[in-house]
N, C-alpha and C positions, 0 to 999 in steps of 0.2 A: 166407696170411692177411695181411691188411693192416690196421694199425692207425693209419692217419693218418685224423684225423676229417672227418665227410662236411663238408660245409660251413657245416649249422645247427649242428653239435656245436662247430665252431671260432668261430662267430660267439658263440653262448651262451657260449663259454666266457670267450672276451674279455669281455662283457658281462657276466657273474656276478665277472669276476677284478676291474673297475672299479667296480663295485657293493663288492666287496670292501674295494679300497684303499681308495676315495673318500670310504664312508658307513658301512662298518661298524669299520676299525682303528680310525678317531681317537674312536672313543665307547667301542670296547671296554671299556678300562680301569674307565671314569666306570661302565658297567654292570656289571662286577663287584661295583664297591665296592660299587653297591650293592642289587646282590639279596643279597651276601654278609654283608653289615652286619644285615641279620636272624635275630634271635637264635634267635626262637622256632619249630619247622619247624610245628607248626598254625597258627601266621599269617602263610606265608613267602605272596608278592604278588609280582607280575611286574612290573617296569618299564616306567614309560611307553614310552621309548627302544623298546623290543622292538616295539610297536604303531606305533609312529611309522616306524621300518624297516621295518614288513611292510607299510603301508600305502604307501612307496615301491615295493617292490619289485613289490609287486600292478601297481603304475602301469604298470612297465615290462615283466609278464609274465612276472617272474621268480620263477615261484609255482609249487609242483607241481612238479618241474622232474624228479625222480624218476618220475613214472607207466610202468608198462610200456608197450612199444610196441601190444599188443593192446588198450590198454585208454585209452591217451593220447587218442585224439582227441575219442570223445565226450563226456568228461568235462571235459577242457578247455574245449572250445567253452563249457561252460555256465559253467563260472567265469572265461571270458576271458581265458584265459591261454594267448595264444597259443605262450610258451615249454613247458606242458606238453605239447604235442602228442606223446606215447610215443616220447620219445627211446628209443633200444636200453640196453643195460646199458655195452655201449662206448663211447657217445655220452655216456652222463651219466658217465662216469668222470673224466673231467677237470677237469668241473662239481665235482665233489665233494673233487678235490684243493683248488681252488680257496676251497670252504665249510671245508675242515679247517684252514687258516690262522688264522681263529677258530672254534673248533671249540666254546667253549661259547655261539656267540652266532648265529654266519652260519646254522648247519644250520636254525636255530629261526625266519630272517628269513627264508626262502625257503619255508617248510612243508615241507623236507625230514630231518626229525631224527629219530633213532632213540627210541622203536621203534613210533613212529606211522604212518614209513614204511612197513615192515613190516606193520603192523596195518591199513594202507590195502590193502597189497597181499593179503593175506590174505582183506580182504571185496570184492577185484577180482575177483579170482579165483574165489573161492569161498563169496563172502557169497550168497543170496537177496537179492532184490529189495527184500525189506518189512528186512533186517537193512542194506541198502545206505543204505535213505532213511532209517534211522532212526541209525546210527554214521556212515555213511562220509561223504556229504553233511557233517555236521558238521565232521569230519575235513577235509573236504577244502578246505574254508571256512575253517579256523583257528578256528572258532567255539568248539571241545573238544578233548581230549586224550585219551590210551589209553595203559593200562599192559600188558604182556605177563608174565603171572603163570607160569610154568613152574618154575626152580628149586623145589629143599625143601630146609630145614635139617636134611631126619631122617635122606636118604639119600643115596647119590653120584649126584647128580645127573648127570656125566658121562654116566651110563650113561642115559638119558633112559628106559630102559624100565621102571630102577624107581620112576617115580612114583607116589604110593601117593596123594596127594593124590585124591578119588575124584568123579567127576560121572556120578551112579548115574540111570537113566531112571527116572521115575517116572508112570505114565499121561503125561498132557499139560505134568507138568512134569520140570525135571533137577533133583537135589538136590546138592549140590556141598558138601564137608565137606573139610578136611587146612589145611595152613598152606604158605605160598608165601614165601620171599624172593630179595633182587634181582630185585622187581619193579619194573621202569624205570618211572619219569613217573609215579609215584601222587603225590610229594611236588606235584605244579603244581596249582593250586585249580583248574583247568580241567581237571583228569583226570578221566575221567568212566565210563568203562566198561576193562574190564579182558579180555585174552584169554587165557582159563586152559585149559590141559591138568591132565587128570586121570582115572585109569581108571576105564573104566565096565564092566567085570566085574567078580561077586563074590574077594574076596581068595585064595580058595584053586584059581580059575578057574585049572587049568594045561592045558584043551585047548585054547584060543585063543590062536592065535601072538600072540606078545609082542609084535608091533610094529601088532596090531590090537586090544589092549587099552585104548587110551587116546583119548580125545574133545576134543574140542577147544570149550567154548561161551562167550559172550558173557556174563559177567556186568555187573552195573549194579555203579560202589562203591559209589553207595549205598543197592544191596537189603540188606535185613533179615539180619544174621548174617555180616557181610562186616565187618570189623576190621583195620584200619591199626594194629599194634601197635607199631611202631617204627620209622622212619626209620635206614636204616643210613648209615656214614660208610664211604668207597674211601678207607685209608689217611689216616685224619681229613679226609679232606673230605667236606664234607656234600651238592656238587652240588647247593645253591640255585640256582634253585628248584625243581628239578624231581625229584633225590629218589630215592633206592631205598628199596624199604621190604621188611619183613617182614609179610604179611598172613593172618590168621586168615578159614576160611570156616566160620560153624557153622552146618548145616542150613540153607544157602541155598538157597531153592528158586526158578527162574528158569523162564519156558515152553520150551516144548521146541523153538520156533519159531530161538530162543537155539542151538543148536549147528549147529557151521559146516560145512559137507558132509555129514555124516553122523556115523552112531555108529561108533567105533573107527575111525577114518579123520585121527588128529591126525600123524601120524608123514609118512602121506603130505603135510598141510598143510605140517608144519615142514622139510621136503626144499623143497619152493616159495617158503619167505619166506624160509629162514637162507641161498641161496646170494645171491642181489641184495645182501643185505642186511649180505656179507660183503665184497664187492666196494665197497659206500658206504663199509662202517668204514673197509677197508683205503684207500682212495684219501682219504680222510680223514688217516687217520696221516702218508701222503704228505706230505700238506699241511703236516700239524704237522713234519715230520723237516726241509720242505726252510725253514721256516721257522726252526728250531733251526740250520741249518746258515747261512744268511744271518748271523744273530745271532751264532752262532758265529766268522764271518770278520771281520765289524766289531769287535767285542772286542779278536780278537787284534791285527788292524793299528791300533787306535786307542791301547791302551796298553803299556807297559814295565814289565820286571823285569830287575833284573840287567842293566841297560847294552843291552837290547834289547828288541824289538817283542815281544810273548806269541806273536806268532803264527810266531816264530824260534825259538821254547824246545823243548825238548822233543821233536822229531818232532810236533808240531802241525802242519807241512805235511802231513807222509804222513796224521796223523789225518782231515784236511779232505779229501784224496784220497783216502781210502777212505768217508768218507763220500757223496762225492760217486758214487764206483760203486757204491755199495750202495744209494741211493738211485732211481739208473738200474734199476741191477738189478732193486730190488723192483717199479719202475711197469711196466715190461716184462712181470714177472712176472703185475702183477691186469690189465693189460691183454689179455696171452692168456686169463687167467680169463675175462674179461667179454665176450671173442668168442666163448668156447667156454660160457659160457651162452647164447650170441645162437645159434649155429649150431647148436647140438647138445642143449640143452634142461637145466634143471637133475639131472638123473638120471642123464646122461653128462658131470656136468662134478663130479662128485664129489673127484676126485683134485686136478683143478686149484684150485678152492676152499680145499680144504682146505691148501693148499701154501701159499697167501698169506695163511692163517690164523696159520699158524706162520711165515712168514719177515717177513712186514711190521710186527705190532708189535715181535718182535725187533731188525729192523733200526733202526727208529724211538726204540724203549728205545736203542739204543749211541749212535746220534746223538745226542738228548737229552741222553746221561748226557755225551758229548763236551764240546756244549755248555755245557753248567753245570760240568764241570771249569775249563773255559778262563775263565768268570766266576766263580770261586771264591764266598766266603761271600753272593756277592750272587743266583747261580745257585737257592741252596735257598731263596730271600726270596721272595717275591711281588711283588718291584720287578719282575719278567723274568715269564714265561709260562711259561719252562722246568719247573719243579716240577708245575705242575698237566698240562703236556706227560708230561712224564715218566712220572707217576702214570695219567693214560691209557691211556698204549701198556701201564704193566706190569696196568693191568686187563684191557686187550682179547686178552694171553694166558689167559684163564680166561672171559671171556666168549663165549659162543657155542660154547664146548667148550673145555676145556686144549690145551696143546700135544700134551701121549701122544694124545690119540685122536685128533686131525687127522696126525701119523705114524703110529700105526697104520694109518690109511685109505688114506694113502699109498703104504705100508707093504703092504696086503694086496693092493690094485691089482697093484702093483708086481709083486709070486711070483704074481699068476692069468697074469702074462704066460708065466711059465717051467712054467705045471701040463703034468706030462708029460711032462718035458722030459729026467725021471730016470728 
């Protein structure tokens, strides 16, 4: 395996990493303040700033930059964007280190942010024609936005198969009832359609294997019976403007045109979006750890305690050396991931996903929590970046599965190698 990147992947990267310093750091901040400064989440509003970057970045191609490789060129060409041309999942890895640096603001200037990425790639894949020109085209435009409804508040979600939330066939339409939360990107007033999992056999159905019980369809927000009850807070932040919510569906009824592959075929869908889409987060976190870790080294050499540098105290050199290989470690680590999506297809890359599931925002949490030791009371303030870093990585252990069942998976891979072996 060879993971040094082809030559568009190195060119783009430098180009995305300049895009980065040049035009998205020095605004960062000013955009915080103030998508954060709104109080209200029903009248939360985008920043000019975000518009004003994307219409940079378009200039330079630096749009789309996620597309799969199967699916990158024809779509590009039409929105000219020459940088989308279906880089591999290895190719955009580095790209995406580079976006997690500002991780609430880059992913969103490029069109590449979760989990519209995802929801792009969903109707690549596996949308129809008439559901392509009528979400994705937007989508891919920047024109609208997409929320990914799967979680429930009722049951463990982990287990994805008991979703009980229900999108029942009904002649020519799907009727879609239960309640959804950490649904990503509902809170952005550009969210516009939503991609909900939900069973579509009757509840006491126990002949049909459990992992073809559940459907996957295109709801509108705003069909009839579709309710934003609450905007939730990750650890009191609200993630303005874009939002997690809790959402009620009663008796939604939607055409049947509206579901994506087929009936009870969601489980195979979400095996096709969650691996790409693990490999973005992870190389994302990268970004954020190797930037906590910069932050980190200037603090220590900048100031004194006790008659010496902060970065003499403590074993704080061995801290920054062990960040520094834990850091290598992990990129290594989603780099073989995102060959072994390239080479072998997401069905055989089970194990390796899953791996950098559980070791990168790990690693990224102990960096983070490093660096905000080293800057003491000013670390937990919103002077630094570090706290909402922080709060991240400890989300992205729970997002997209907990840690037990990406070891688990591991885990069972693992003993099919020794079956027989007793």
């Amino acid at each position: 395996m060879d993971f040094s990147p082809s030559d568009r992947a190195a060119e783009l990267t430098e180009r995305v990493r300049a895009f980065v310093t040049d035009r998205i750091e020095p605004v960062a901040a000013a955009y915080h303040r103030e998508v954060s400064a709104q109080a209200d989440p029903a009248r939360w509003q985008e920043s000019p700033l975000l518009e004003e970057l994307r219409g940079q970045a378009r200039e330079q191609g630096l749009w789309n930059l996620f597309l799969p490789a199967e699916h990158g060129d024809a779509w590009a060409e039409e929105y000219g964007t020459a940088g989308g041309r279906g880089l591999t999942n290895a190719d955009y890895a580095p790209l995406a280190e580079q976006m997690g640096r500002v991780s609430h603001l880059a992913p969103y200037v490029f069109n590449c942010h979760a989990p519209d990425t995802g929801n792009m790639e969903v109707l690549l894949r596996y949308g129809s024609p008439e559901q392509q020109e009528q979400w994705l085209r937007p989508l891919l435009d920047g024109r609208i936005r997409s929320g990914f409804a799967m979680t429930e508040p009722g049951v463990a979600s982990s287990d994805a198969t008991n979703m009980d939330a229900s999108a029942i066939l009904d002649g020519d339409e799907v009727v879609v009832n239960g309640r959804k939360w950490w649904t990503s990107g509902v809170g952005h007033p550009d969210c516009r359609v939503l991609v909900f999992m939900g069973r579509s056999v009757p509840e006491d159905d126990t002949d049909t294997d459990r992992h073809r019980r559940h459907t996957m369809v295109l709801v509108p927000l705003d069909a009839p019976g579709v309710k934003v009850e609450r905007l939730l807070t990750t650890m009191g932040v609200q993630d303005e403007p874009v939002g997690h919510a809790e959402v009620s569906f009663d008796q939604v009824r939607v055409p049947r045109e509206n579901v994506l592959l087929g009936e009870g075929r969601a489980f195979e869908i979400a095996q096709g979006r969650l691996g790409p889409g693990r490999v973005h987060h992870c190389m994302r976190l990268i970004g954020q750890a190797e930037v906590a870790l910069e932050l980190a080294v200037r603090r220590g050499l900048a100031r004194q305690a006790f008659g010496k540098r902060i970065i003499d105290l403590g074993g704080n050199r061995e801290r920054v050396a062990e960040a520094r290989m834990a850091i290598d470690q992990a990129r290594l680590l989603v780099q073989h991931a995102a060959w072994k999506l390239d080479t072998a297809g997401p069905a055989h890359s089970l194990g390796e996903v899953s791996q950098i599931k559980v070791v990168v925002p790990r690693m990224a949490q102990d960096v983070i929590d490093m660096a905000m030791q080293l800057h003491g009371g000013g670390g937990l303030s919103e002077d630094f970046p570090l706290a909402g870093m922080w709060t991240t990585a400890r989300a992205l252990r729970l997002a997209d599965g907990p840690d037990e069942v990406h070891r688990g998976v591991v885990a069972r891979l693992e003993l099919a190698k020794h079956r027989g072996a007793r």
